[in-house]
VOBA-1610 file (N, C-alpha, C; in pm, whole numbers, padded with zeros to 5 digits, always signed):
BEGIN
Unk+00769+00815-00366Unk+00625+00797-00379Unk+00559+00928-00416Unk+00460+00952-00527Unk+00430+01068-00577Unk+00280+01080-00528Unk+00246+01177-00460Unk+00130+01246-00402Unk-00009+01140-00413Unk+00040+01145-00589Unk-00125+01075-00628Unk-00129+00925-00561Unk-00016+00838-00578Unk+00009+00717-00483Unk-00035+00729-00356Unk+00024+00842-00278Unk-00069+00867-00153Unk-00190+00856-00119Unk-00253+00863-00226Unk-00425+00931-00165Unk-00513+00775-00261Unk-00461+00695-00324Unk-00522+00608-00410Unk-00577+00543-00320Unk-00549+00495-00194Unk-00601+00373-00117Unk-00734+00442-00080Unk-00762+00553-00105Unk-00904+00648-00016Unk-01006+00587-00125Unk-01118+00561-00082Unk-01215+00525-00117Unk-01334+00579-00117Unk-01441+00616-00196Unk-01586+00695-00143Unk-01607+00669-00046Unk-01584+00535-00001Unk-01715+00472+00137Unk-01625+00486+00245Unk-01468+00552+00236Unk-01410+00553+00325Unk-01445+00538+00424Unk-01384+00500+00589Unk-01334+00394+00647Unk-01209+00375+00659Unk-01175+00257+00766Unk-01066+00224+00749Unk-00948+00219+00656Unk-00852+00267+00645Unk-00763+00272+00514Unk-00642+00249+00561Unk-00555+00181+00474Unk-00375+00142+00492Unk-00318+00254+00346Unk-00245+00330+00422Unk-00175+00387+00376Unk-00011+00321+00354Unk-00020+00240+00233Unk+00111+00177+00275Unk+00291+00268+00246Unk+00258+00344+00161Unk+00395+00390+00173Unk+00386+00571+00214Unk+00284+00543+00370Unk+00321+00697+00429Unk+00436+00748+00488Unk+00514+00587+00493Unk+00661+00645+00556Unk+00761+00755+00447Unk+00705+00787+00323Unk+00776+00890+00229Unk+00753+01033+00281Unk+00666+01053+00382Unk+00579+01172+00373Unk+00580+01213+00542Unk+00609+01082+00598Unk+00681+01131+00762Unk+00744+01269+00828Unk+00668+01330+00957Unk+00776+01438+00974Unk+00792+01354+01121Unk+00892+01281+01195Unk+00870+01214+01283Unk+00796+01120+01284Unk+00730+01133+01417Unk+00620+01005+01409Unk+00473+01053+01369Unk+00431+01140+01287Unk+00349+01165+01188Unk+00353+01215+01057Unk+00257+01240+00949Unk+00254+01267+00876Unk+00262+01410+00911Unk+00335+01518+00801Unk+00314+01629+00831Unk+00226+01706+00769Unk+00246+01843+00817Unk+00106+01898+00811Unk-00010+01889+00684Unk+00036+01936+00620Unk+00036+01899+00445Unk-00009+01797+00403Unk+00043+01677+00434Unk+00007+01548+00359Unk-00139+01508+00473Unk-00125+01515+00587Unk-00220+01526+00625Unk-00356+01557+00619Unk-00373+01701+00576Unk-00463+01801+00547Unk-00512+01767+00380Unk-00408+01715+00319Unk-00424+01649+00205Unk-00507+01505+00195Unk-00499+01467+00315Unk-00578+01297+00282Unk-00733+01375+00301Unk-00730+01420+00414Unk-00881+01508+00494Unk-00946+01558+00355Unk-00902+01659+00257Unk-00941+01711+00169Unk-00999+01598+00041Unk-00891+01516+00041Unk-00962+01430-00056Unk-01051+01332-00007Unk-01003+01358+00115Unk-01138+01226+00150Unk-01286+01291+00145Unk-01297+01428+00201Unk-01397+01492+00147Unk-01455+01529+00017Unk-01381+01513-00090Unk-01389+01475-00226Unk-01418+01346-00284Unk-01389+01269-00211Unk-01431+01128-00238Unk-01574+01064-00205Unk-01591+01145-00107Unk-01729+01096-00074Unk-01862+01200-00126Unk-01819+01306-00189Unk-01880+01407-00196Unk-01808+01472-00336Unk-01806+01412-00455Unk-01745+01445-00583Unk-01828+01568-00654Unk-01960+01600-00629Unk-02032+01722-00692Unk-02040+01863-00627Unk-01931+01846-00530Unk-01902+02033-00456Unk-01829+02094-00581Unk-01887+02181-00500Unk-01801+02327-00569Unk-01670+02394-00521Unk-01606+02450-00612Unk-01509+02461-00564Unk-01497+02579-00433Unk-01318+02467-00401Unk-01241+02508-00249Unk-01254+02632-00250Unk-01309+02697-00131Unk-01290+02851-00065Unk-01181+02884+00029Unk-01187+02762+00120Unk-01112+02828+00261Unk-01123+02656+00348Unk-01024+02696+00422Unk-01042+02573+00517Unk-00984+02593+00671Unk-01044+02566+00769Unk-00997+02569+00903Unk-00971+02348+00933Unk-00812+02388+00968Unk-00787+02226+01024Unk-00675+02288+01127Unk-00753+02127+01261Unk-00673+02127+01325Unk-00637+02024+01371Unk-00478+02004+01364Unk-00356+01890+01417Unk-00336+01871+01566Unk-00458+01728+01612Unk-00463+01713+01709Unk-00372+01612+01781Unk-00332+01527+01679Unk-00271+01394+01720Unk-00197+01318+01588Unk-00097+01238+01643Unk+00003+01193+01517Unk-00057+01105+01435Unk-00077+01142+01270Unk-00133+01080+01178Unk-00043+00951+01106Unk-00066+00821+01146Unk+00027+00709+01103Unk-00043+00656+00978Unk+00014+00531+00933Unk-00009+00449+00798Unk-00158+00324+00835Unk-00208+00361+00892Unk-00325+00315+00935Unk-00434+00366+01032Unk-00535+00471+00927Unk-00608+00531+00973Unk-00756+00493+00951Unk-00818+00587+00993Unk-00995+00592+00969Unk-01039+00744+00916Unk-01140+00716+00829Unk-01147+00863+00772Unk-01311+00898+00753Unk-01327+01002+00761Unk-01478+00984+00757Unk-01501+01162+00726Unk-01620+01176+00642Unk-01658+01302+00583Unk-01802+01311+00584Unk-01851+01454+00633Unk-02025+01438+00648Unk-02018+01618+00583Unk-02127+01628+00496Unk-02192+01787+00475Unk-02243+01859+00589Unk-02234+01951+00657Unk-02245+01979+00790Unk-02423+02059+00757Unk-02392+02179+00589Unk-02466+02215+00548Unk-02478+02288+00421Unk-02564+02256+00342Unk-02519+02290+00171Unk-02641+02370+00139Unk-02608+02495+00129Unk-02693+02605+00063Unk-02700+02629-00062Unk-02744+02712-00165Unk-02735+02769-00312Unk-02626+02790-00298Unk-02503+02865-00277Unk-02356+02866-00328Unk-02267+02810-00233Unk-02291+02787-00111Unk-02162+02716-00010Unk-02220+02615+00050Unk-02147+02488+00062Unk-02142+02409+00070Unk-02052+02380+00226Unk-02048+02350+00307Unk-01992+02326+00460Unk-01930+02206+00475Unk-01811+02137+00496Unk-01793+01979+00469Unk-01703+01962+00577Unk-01678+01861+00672Unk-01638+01839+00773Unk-01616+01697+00729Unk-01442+01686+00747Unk-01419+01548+00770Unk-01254+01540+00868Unk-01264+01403+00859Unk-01173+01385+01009Unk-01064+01258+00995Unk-00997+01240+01041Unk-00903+01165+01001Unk-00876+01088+01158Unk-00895+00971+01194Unk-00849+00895+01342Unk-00731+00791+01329Unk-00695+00801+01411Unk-00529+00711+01408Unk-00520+00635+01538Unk-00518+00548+01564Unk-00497+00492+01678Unk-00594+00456+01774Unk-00719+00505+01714Unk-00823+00490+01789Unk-00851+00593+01827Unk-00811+00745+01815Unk-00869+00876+01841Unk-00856+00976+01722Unk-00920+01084+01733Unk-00884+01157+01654Unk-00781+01230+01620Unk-00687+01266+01512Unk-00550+01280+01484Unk-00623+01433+01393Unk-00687+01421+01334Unk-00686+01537+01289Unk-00847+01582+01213Unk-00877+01734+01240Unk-01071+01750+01192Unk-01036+01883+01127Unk-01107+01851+00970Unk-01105+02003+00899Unk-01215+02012+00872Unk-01286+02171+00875Unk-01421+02196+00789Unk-01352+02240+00686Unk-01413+02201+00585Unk-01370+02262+00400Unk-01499+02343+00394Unk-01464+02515+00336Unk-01603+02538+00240Unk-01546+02553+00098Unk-01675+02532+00052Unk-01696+02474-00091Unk-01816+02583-00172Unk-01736+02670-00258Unk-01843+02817-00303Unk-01856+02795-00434Unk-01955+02868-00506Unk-01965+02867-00674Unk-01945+03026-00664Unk-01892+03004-00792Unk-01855+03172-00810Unk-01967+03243-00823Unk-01958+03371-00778Unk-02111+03444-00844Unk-02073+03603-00856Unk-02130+03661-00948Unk-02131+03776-00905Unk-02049+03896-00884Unk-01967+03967-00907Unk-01891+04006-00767Unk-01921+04144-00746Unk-01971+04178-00611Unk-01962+04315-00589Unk-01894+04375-00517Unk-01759+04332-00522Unk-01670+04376-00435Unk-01513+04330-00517Unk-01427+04382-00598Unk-01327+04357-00632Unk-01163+04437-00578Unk-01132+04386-00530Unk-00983+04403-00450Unk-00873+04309-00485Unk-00751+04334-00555Unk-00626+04180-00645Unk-00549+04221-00451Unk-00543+04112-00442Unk-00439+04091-00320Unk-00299+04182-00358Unk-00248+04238-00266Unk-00127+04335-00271Unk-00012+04246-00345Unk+00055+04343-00394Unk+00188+04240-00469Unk+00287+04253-00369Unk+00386+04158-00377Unk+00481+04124-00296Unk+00645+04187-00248Unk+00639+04200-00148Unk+00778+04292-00117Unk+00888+04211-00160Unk+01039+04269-00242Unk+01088+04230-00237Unk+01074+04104-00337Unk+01065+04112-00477Unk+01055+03984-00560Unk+01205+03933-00580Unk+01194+03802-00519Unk+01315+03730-00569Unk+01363+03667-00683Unk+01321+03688-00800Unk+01334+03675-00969Unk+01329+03544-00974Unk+01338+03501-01112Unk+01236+03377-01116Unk+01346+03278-01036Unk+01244+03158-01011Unk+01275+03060-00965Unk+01385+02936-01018Unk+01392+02958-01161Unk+01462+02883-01213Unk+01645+02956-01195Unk+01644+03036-01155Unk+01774+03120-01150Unk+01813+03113-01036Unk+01721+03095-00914Unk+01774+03071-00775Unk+01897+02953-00722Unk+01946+02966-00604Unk+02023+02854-00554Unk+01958+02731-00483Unk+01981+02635-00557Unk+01925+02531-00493Unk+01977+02487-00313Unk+01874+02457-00224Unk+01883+02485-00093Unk+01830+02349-00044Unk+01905+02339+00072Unk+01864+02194+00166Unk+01840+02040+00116Unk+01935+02046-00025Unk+01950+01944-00097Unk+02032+01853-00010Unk+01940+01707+00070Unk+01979+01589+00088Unk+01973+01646+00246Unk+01896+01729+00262Unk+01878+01775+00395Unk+01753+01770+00469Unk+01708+01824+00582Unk+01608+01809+00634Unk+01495+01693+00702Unk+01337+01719+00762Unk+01293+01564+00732Unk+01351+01512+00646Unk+01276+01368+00635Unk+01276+01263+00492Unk+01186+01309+00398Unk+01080+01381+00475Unk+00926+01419+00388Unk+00952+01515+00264Unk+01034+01613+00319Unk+01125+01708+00237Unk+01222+01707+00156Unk+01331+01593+00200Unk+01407+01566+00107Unk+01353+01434-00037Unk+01257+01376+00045Unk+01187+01316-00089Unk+01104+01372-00160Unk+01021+01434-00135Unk+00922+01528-00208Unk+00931+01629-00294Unk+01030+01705-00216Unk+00991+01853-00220Unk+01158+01920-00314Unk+01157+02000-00411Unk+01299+02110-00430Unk+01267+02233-00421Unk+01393+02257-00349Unk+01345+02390-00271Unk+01472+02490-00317Unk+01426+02641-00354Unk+01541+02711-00438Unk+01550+02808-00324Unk+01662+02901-00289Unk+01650+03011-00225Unk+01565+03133-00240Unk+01471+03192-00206Unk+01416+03342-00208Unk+01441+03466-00130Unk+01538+03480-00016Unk+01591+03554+00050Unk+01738+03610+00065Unk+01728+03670+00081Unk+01947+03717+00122Unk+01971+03588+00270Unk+01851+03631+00339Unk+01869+03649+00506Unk+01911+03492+00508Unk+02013+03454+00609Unk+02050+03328+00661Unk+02049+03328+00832Unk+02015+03221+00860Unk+02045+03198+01011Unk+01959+03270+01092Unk+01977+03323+01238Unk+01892+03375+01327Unk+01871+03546+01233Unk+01772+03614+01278Unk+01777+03747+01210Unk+01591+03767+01199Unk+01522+03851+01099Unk+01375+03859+01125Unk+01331+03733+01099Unk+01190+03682+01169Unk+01121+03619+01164Unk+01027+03549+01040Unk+01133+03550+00929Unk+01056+03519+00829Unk+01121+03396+00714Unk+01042+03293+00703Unk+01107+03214+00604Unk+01072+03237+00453Unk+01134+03189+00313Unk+01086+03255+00229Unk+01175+03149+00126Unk+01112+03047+00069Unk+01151+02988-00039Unk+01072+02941-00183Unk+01150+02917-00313Unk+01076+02856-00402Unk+01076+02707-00363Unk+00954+02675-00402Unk+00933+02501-00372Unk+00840+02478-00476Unk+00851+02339-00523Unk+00776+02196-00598Unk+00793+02105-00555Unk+00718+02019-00632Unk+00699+01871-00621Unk+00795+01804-00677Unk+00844+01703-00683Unk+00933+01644-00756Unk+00786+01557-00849Unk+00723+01540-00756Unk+00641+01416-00914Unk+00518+01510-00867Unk+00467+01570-00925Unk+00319+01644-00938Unk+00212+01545-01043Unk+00268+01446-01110Unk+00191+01414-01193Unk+00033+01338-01117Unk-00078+01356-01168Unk-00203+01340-01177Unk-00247+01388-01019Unk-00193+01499-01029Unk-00275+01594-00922Unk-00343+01710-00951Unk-00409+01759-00892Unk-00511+01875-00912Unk-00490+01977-00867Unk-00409+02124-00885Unk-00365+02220-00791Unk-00432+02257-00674Unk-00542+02218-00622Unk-00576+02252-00525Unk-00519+02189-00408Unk-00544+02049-00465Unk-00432+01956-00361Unk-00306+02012-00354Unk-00275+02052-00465Unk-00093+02046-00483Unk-00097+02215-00337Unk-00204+02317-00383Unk-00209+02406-00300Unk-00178+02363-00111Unk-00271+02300-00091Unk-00328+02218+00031Unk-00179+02145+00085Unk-00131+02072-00047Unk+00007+02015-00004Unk+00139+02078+00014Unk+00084+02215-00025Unk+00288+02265+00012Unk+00266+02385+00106Unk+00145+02381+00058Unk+00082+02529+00227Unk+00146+02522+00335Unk+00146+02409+00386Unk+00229+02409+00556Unk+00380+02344+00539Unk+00455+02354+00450Unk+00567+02262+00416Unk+00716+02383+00464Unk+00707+02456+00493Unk+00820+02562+00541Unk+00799+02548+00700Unk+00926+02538+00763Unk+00929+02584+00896Unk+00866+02682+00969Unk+00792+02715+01059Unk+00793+02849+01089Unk+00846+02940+01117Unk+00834+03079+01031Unk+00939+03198+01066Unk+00981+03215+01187Unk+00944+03180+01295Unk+00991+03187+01424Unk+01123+03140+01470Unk+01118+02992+01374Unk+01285+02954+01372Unk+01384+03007+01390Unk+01378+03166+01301Unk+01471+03253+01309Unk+01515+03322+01426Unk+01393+03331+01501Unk+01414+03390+01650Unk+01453+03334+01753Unk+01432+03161+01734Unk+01445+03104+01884Unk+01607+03067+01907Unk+01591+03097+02021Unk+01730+03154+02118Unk+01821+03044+02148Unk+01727+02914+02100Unk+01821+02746+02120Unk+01714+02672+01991Unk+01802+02532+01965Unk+01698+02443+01861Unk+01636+02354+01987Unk+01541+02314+01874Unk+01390+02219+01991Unk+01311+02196+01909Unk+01209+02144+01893Unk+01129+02056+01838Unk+00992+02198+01825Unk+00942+02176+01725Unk+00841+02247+01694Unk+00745+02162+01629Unk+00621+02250+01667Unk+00500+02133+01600Unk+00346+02245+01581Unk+00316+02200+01483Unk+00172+02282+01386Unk+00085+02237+01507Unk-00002+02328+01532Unk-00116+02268+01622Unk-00241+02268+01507Unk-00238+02376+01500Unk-00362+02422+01337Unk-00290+02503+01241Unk-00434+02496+01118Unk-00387+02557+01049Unk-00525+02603+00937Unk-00515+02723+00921Unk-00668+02796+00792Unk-00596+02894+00730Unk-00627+02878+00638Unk-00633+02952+00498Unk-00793+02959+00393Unk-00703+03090+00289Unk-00834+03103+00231Unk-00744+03092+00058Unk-00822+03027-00014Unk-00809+03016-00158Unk-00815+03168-00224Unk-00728+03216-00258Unk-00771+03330-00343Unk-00792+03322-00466Unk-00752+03225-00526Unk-00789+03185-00718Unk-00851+03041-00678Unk-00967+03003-00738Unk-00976+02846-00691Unk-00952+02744-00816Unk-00849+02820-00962Unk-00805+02717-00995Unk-00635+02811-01015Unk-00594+02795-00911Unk-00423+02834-00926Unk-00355+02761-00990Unk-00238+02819-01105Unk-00178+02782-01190Unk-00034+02841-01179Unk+00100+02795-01250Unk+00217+02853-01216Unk+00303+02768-01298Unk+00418+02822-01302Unk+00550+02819-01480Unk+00610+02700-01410Unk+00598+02597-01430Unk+00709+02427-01417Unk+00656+02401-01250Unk+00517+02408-01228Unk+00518+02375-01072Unk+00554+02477-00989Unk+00654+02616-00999Unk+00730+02620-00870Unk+00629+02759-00806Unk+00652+02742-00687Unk+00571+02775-00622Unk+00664+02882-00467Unk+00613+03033-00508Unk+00705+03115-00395Unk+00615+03080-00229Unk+00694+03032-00133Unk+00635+03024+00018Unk+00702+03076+00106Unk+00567+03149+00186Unk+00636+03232+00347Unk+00601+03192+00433Unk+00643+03147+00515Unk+00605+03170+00666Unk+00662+03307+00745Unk+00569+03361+00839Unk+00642+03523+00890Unk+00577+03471+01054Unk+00668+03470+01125Unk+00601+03478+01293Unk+00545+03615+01301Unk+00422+03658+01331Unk+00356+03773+01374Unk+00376+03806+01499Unk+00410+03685+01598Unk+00371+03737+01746Unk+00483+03585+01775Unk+00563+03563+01882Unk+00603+03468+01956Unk+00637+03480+02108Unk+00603+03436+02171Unk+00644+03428+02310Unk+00579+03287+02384Unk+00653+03247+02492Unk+00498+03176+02624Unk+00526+03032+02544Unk+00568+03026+02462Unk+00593+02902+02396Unk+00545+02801+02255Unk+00469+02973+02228Unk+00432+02955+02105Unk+00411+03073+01992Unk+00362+03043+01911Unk+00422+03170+01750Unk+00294+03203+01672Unk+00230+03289+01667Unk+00123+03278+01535Unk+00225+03327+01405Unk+00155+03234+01322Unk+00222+03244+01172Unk+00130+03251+01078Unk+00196+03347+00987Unk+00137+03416+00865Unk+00187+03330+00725Unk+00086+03251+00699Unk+00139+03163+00567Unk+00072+03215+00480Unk+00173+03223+00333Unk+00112+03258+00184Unk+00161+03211+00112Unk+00126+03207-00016Unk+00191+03096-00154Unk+00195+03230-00309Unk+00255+03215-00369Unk+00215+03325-00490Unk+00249+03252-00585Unk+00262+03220-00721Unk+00257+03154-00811Unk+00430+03245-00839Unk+00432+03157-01007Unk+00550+03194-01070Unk+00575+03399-01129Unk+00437+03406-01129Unk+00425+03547-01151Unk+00413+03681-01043Unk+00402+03627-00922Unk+00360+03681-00799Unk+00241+03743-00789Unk+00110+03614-00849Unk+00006+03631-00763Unk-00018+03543-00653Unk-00041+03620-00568Unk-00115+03528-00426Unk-00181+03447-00474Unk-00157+03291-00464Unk-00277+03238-00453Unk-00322+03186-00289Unk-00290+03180-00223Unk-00300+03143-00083Unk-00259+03221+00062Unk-00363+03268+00143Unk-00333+03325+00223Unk-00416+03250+00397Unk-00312+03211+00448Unk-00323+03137+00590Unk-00233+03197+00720Unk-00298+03149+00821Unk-00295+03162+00933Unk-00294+03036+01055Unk-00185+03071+01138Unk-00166+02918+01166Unk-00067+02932+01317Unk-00116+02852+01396Unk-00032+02820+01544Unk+00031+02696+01602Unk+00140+02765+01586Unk+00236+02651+01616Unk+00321+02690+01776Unk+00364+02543+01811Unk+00412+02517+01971Unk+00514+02557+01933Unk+00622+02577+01998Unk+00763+02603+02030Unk+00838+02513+02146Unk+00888+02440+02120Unk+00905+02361+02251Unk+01069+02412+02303Unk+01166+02360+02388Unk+01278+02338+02425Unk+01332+02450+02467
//
């Protein structure tokens, strides 16, 4: 099932919605982070088609998102260049998941800084080893190809680091496609923990650094880096860089550690 199939059942007047083939996109008994954060975003687009473009977004993963939800999007507050948009996603009769989106027009700039370039470039993507083929969730092994970007294997620093795409990108909009592979790596913490156990996104924000990101056949370099872990949980440092190694995405994000 390809992305855009996902999100067709959303409607302006959203409401109630059947998601019928969210079982492609399953991490357990929810949707994961990504596809998630992906319905929220377009549903705020759906009801609200004349914003400006994505800046940044704070969401947080409160509860398991199934194939029969409720969705709902309100402007919190819309000034001359930003726009404030809050929408929410309920499953079961509670809330499963609430993002504010802002929404900026470009203007101006009096302040120019290119995000740092990247340690360690792993050369292009098309030359890499293909990795976790017929492995992993289902969400991953249907969706997603994923090439190697690191030496490092197994326990060792705290950092994950692969090329990834879509297998069907067709009639999507990179911002989504952004939104959709943002949280799609394990967290670097993986590397550290001392037994396996179940891990789970609680939240997750980032900020758009290009707001129309572009890149060579889809593929797309992703990190996750644990900054801090202990007590039973990890802050993580997520980023995305295109085929050329510009940043386009830089997030921040806390995840549980269980077992």
């Amino acid at each position: 099932m390809s992305a855009r199939q996902l999100i067709e059942p959303i409607e302006a007047r959203l409401g109630r919605t059947m998601l019928p083939e969210a079982e492609n996109w399953m991490q357990g008994r929810t949707l994961y982070g990504g596809a998630s954060a992906f319905i929220a975003y377009t549903a705020a687009l759906r009801a609200f088609p004349e914003l400006p473009p994505l800046r940044a977004a704070q969401i947080g993963f409160v509860a398991p998102v199934g194939s029969e939800i409720e969705l709902s999007a309100e402007i919190v507050r819309q000034g001359r260049n930003v726009a404030q948009v809050r929408s929410e996603i309920r499953s079961g009769g509670t809330v499963a998941l609430t993002a504010f989106w802002l929404f900026g027009t470009e203007r101006e700039p009096n302040a120019a800084h290119p995000a740092s370039e990247i340690d360690d470039w792993p050369g292009k993507a098309q030359d890499a080893e293909p990795v976790a083929v017929g492995k992993g969730p289902s969400f991953l092994r249907e969706n997603f190809e994923l090439r190697r970007a690191q030496d490092e294997r197994g326990p060792g620093q705290p950092v994950v680091r692969r090329w990834l795409r879509l297998i069907d990108r067709s009639g999507l909009d990179p911002v989504s496609e952004m939104i959709l592979l943002g949280d799609t790596l394990p967290p670097g913490a993986m590397r550290a923990m001392q037994r396996q156990g179940p891990i789970s996104s609680i939240n997750w924000s980032f900020n758009l650094l290009d707001p129309a990101p572009d890149t060579n056949e889809g593929w797309w370099l992703a990190e996750t880096a644990s900054e801090w872990a202990d007590l039973g949980y990890s802050s993580e440092r997520l980023r995305l860089w295109n085929s050329d190694g510009r940043q386009m995405l830089s997030g921040l994000q806390s995840v549980a550690i269980f077992g």
